[in-house]
ROBADO-931727 format. One record per residue (C-alpha): residue number from 1; x, y, z. Coordinates in steps of 0.25 Angstrom, whole numbers. Layout:
N
<kevex num="NUM" x="X" y="Y" z="Z"/>
...
//
This chain:
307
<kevex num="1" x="-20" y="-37" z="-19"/>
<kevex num="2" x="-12" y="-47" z="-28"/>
<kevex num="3" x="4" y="-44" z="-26"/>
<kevex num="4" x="16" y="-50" z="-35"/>
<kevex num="5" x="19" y="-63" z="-26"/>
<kevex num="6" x="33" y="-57" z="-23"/>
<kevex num="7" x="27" y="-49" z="-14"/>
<kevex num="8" x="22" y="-59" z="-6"/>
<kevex num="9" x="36" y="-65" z="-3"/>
<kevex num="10" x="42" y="-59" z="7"/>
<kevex num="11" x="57" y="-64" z="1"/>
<kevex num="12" x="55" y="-56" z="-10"/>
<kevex num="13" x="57" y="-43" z="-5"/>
<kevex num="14" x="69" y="-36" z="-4"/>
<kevex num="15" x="69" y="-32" z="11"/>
<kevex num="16" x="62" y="-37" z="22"/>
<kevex num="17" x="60" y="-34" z="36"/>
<kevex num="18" x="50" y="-38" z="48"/>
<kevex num="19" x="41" y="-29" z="57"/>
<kevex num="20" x="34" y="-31" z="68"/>
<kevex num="21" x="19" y="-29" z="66"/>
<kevex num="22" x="14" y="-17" z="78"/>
<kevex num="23" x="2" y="-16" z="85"/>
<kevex num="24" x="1" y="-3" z="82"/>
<kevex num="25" x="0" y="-6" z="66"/>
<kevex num="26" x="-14" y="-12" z="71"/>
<kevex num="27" x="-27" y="-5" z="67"/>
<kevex num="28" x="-41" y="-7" z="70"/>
<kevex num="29" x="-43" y="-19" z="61"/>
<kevex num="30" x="-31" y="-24" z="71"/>
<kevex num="31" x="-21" y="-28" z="59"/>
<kevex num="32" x="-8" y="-18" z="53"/>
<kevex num="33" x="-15" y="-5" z="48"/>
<kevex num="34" x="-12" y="-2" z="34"/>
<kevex num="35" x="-4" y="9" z="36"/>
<kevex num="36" x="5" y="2" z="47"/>
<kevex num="37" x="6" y="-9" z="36"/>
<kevex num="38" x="10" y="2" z="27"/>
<kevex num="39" x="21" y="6" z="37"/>
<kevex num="40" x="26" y="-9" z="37"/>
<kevex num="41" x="27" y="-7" z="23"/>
<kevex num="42" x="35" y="7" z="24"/>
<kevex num="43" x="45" y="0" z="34"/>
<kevex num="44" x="47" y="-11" z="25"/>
<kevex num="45" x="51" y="-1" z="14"/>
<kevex num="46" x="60" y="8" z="24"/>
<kevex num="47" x="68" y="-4" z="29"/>
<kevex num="48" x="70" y="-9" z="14"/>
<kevex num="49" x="74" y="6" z="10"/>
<kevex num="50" x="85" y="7" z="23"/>
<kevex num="51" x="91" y="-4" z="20"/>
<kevex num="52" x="92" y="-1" z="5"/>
<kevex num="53" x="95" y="13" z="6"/>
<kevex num="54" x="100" y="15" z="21"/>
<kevex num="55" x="98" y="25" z="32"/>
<kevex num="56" x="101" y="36" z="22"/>
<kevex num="57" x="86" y="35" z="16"/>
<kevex num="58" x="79" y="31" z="28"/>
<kevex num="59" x="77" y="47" z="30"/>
<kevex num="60" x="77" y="58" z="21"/>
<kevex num="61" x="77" y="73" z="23"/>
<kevex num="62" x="79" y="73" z="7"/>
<kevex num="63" x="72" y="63" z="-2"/>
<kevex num="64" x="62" y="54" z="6"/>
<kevex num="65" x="61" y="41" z="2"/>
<kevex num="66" x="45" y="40" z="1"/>
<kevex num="67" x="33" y="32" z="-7"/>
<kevex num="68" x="28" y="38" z="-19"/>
<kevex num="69" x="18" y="28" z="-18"/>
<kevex num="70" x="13" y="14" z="-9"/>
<kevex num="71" x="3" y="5" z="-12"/>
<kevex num="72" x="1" y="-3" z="-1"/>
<kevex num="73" x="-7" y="-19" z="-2"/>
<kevex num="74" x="-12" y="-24" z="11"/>
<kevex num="75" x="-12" y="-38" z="9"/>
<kevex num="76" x="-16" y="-45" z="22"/>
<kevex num="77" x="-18" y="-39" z="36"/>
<kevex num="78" x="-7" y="-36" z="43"/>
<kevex num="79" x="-7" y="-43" z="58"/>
<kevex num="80" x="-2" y="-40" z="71"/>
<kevex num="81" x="9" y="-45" z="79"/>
<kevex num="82" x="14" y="-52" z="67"/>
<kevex num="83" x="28" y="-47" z="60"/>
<kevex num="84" x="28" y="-41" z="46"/>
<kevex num="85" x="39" y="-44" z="37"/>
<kevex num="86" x="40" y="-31" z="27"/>
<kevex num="87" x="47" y="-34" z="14"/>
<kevex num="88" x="53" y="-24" z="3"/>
<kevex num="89" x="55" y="-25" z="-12"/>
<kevex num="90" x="61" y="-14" z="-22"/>
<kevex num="91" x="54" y="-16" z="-34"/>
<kevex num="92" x="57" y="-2" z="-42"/>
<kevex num="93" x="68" y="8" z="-40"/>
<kevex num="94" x="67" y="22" z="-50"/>
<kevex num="95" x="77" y="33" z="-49"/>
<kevex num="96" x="62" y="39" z="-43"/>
<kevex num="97" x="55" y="29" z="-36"/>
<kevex num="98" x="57" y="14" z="-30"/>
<kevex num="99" x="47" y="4" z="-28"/>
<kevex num="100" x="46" y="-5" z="-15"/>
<kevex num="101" x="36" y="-17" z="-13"/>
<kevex num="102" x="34" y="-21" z="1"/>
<kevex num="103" x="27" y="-34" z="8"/>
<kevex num="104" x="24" y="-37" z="22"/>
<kevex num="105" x="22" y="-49" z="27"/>
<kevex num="106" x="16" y="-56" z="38"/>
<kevex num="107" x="15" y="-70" z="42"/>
<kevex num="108" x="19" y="-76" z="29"/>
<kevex num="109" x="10" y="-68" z="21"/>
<kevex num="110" x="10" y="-54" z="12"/>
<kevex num="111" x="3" y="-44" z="20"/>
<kevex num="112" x="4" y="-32" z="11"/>
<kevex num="113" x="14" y="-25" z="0"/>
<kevex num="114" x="16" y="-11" z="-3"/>
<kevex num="115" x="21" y="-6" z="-17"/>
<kevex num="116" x="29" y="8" z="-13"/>
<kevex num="117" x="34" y="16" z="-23"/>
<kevex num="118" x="45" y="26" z="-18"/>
<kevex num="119" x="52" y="38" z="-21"/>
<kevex num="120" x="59" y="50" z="-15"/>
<kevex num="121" x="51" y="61" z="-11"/>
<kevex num="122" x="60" y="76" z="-8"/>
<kevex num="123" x="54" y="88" z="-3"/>
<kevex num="124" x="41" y="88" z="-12"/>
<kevex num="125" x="42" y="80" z="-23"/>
<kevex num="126" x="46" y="66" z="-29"/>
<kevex num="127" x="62" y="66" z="-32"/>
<kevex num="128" x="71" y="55" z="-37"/>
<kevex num="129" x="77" y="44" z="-28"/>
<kevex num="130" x="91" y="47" z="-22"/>
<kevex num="131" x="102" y="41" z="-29"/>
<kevex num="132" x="106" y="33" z="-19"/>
<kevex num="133" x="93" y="27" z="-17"/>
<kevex num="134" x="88" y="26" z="-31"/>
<kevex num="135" x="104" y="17" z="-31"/>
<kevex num="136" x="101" y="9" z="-18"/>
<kevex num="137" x="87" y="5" z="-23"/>
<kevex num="138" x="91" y="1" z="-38"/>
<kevex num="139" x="102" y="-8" z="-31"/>
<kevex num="140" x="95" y="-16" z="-22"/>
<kevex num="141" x="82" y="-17" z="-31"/>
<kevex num="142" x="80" y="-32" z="-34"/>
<kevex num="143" x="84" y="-37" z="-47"/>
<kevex num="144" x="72" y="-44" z="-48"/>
<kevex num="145" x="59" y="-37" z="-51"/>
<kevex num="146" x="46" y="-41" z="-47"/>
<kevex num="147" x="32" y="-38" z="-50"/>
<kevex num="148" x="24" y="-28" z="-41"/>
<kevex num="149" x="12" y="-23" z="-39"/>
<kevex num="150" x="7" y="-13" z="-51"/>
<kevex num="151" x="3" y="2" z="-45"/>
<kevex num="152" x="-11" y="3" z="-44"/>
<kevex num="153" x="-19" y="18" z="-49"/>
<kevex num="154" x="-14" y="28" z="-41"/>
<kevex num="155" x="-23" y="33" z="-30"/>
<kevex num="156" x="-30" y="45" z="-36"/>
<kevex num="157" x="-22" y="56" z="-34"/>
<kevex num="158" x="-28" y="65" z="-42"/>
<kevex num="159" x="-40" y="66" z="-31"/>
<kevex num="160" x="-40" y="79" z="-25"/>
<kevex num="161" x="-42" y="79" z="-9"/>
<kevex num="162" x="-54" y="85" z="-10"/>
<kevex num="163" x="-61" y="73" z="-18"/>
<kevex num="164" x="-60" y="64" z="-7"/>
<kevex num="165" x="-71" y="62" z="1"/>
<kevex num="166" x="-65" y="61" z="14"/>
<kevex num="167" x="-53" y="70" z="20"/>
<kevex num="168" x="-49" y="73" z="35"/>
<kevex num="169" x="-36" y="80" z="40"/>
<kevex num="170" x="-26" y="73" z="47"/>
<kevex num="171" x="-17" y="81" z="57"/>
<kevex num="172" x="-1" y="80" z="55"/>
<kevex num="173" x="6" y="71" z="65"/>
<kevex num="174" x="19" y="71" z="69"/>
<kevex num="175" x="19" y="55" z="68"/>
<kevex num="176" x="16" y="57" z="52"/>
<kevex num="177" x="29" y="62" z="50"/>
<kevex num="178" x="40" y="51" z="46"/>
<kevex num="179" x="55" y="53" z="49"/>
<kevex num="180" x="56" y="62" z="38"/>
<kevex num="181" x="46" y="70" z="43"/>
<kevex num="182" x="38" y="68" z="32"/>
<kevex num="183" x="24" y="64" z="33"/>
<kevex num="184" x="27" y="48" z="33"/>
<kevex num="185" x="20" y="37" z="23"/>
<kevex num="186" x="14" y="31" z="35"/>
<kevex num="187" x="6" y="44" z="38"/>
<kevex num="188" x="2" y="46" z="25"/>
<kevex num="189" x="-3" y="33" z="24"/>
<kevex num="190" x="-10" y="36" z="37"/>
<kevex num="191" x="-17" y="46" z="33"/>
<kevex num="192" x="-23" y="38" z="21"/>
<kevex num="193" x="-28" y="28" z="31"/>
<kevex num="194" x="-35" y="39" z="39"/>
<kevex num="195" x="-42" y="44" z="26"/>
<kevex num="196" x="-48" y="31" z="23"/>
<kevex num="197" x="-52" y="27" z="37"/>
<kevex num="198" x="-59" y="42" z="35"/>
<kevex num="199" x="-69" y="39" z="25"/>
<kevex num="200" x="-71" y="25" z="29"/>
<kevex num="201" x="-83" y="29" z="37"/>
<kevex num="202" x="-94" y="20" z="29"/>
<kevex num="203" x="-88" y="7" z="30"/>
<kevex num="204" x="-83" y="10" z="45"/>
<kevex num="205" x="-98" y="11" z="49"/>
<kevex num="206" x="-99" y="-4" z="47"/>
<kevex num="207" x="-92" y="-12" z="55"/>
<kevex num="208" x="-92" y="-26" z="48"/>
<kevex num="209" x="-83" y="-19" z="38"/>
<kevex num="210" x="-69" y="-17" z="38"/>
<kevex num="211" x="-59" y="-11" z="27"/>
<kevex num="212" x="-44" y="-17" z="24"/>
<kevex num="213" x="-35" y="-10" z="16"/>
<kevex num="214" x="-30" y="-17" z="4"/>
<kevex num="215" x="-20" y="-8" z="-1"/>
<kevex num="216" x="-16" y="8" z="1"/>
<kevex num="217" x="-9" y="15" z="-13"/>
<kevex num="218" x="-3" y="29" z="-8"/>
<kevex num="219" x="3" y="38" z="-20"/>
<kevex num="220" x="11" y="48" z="-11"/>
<kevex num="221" x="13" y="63" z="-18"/>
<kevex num="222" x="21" y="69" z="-5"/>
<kevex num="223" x="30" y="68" z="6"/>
<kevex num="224" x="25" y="79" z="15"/>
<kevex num="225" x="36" y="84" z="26"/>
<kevex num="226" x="31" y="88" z="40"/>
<kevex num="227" x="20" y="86" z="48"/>
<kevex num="228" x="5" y="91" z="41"/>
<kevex num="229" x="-9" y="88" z="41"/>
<kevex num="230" x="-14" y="80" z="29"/>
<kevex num="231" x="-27" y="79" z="24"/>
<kevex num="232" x="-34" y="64" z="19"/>
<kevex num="233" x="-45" y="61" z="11"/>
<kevex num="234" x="-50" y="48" z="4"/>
<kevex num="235" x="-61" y="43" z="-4"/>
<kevex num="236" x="-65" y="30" z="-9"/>
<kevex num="237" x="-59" y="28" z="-23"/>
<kevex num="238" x="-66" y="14" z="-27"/>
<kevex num="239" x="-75" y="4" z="-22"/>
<kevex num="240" x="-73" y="-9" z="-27"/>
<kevex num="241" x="-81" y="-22" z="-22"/>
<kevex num="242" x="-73" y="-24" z="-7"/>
<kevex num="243" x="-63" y="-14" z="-8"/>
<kevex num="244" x="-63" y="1" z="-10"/>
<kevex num="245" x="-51" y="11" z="-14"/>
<kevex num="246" x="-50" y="22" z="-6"/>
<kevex num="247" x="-41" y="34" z="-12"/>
<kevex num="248" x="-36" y="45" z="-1"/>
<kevex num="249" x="-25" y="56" z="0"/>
<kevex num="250" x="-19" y="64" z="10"/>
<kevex num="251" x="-11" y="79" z="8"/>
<kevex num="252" x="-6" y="89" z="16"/>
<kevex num="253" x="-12" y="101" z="12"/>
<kevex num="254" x="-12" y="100" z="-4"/>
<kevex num="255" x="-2" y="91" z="-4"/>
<kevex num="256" x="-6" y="77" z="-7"/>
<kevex num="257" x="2" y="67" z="2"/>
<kevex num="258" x="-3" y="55" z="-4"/>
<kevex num="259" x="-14" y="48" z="-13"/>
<kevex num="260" x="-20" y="35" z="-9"/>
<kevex num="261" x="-29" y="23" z="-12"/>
<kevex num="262" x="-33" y="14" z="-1"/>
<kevex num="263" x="-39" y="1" z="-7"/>
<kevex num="264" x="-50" y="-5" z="7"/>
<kevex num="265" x="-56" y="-20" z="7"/>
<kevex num="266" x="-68" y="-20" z="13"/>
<kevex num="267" x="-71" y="-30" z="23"/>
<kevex num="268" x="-80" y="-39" z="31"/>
<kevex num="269" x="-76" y="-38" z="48"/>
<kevex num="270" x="-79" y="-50" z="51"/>
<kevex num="271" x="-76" y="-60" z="38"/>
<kevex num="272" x="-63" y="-52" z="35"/>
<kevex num="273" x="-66" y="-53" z="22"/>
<kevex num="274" x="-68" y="-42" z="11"/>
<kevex num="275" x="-82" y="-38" z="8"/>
<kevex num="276" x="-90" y="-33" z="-2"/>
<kevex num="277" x="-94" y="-17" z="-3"/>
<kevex num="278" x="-108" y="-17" z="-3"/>
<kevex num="279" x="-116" y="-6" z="-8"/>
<kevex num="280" x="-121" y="1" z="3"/>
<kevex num="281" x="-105" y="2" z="7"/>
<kevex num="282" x="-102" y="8" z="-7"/>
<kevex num="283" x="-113" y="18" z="-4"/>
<kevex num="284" x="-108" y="22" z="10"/>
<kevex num="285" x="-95" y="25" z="2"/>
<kevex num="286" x="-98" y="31" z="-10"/>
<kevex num="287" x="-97" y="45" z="-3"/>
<kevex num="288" x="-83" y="42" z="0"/>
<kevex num="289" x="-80" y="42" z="-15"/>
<kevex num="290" x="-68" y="52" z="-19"/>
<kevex num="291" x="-72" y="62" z="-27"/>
<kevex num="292" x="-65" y="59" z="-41"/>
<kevex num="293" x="-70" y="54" z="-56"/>
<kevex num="294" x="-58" y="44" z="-57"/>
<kevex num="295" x="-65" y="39" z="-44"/>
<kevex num="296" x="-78" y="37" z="-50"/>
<kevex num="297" x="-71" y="30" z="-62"/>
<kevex num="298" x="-64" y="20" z="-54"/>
<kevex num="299" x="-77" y="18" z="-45"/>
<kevex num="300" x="-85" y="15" z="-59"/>
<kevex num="301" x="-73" y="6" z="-65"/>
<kevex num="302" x="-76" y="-5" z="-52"/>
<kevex num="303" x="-69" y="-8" z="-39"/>
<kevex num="304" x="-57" y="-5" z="-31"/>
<kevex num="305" x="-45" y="-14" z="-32"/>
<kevex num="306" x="-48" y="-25" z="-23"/>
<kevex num="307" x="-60" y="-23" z="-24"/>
//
């Protein structure tokens, strides 16, 4: 992933702030799981709306402030004990929607950015931004604007859950519930990690091969209130020559919480390195193929970005 080279200084963000890399952000690979680097990119983004906005919008009981959609670019791996410097840039402000460009940074280098696109979400729909936050944000927006990354296709929404090849249930916790008592982004963004580690099965079963995530797009529909089981399916979307796109959702019910498109390297254990998808691989996934004619189309037209 090629980003504008602003992103890559640190100096040119708005806001910034260090965290302390945790153990407990470790996964089985032993670097920062993806979704606890999407957390350090959710702090980064809290921080720069308290200081902008204050206290008063850092909970809601009326308009939450919320992602309408994230799309998330994991750059290098993410290492522990070392410090993470999180920076913040307002890019957009709408009377409906405000765009924020995060980096992290470790050692010197570029990590990861996420491009979030946020609105204000009240009881169940999209509403404008308050007043006073629409006001705040247009003020301290930088006068000087700068190129940012151009929206890939949206994950396929249209997909109904039932044209994914693999669902489960997961049951509601308590711990997935923000202070808002919402169910939080990091949940949701939990529960699409769980629906890929579920239909990974043919590339688990060789253990030479490994996976990297490259970059996670979540279009989210809803806020849901209150604790709730929620149902997650995916299904492989494209294959291209080392990477592959999975697209995945998880609802409540009916009601479809978020769509997404995870973008997976393949790669060799031991070299580190990406590696090619060979076609006995391909086989072993075709199965896995979400049951939709855009699929087929995309599938024909050649390989997944990054691929």
């Amino acid at each position: 992933m090629k980003t504008p080279a602003w992103q890559s200084d640190p100096d040119r963000y708005d806001f910034r702030h260090t965290l302390a890399l945790q153990y407990a952000h470790l996964d089985t690979i032993r670097h920062a799981n993806n979704v606890a680097v999407h957390g350090l990119h959710v702090e980064a983004r809290i921080r720069y709306q308290l200081a902008v906005l204050g206290h008063a919008h850092l909970f809601s009981d009326a308009e939450l402030l919320r992602p309408r959609r994230t799309v998330t670019h994991f750059l290098r791996e993410t290492h522990y004990p070392h410090d993470v410097v999180c920076a913040t840039r307002l890019v957009a402000v709408t009377p409906d929607t405000y765009q924020l460009v995060t980096g992290l940074f470790q050692q010197g280098e570029c990590v990861g950015v996420q491009d979030c696109l946020m609105g204000a979400w009240h009881t169940d729909r999209w509403v404008a931004l308050p007043d006073d936050v629409y006001a705040a944000l247009e003020s301290n927006r930088a006068a000087d604007d700068v190129p940012v990354n151009d929206w890939p296709q949206v994950p396929p929404e249209h997909v109904p859950l039932s044209g994914y090849p693999a669902e489960s249930e997961i049951s509601g916790r308590y711990a997935d519930l923000d202070p808002d008592v919402v169910l939080g982004e990091l949940a949701v963004s939990r529960y699409i990690e769980q629906s890929r580690a579920g239909s990974l099965r043919p590339i688990r079963n060789d253990p030479s091969l490994g996976m990297l995530v490259a970059s996670v797009d979540l279009s989210y529909h809803r806020w849901h209130r209150g604790r709730a089981d929620v149902q997650v399916v995916c299904g492989i979307d494209r294959i291209g020559n080392s990477s592959f796109a999975l697209a995945g959702a998880a609802a409540v019910g009916e009601e479809r919480l978020v769509t997404a498109r995870s973008t997976m390297v393949l790669i060799d254990r031991d070299k580190r390195r990406p590696t090619p998808i060979d076609d006995a691989l391909r086989a072993s996934m075709a199965p896995l193929f979400i049951a939709d004619e855009s699929a087929d189309d995309a599938r024909a037209a050649g390989a997944a970005p990054g691929g």
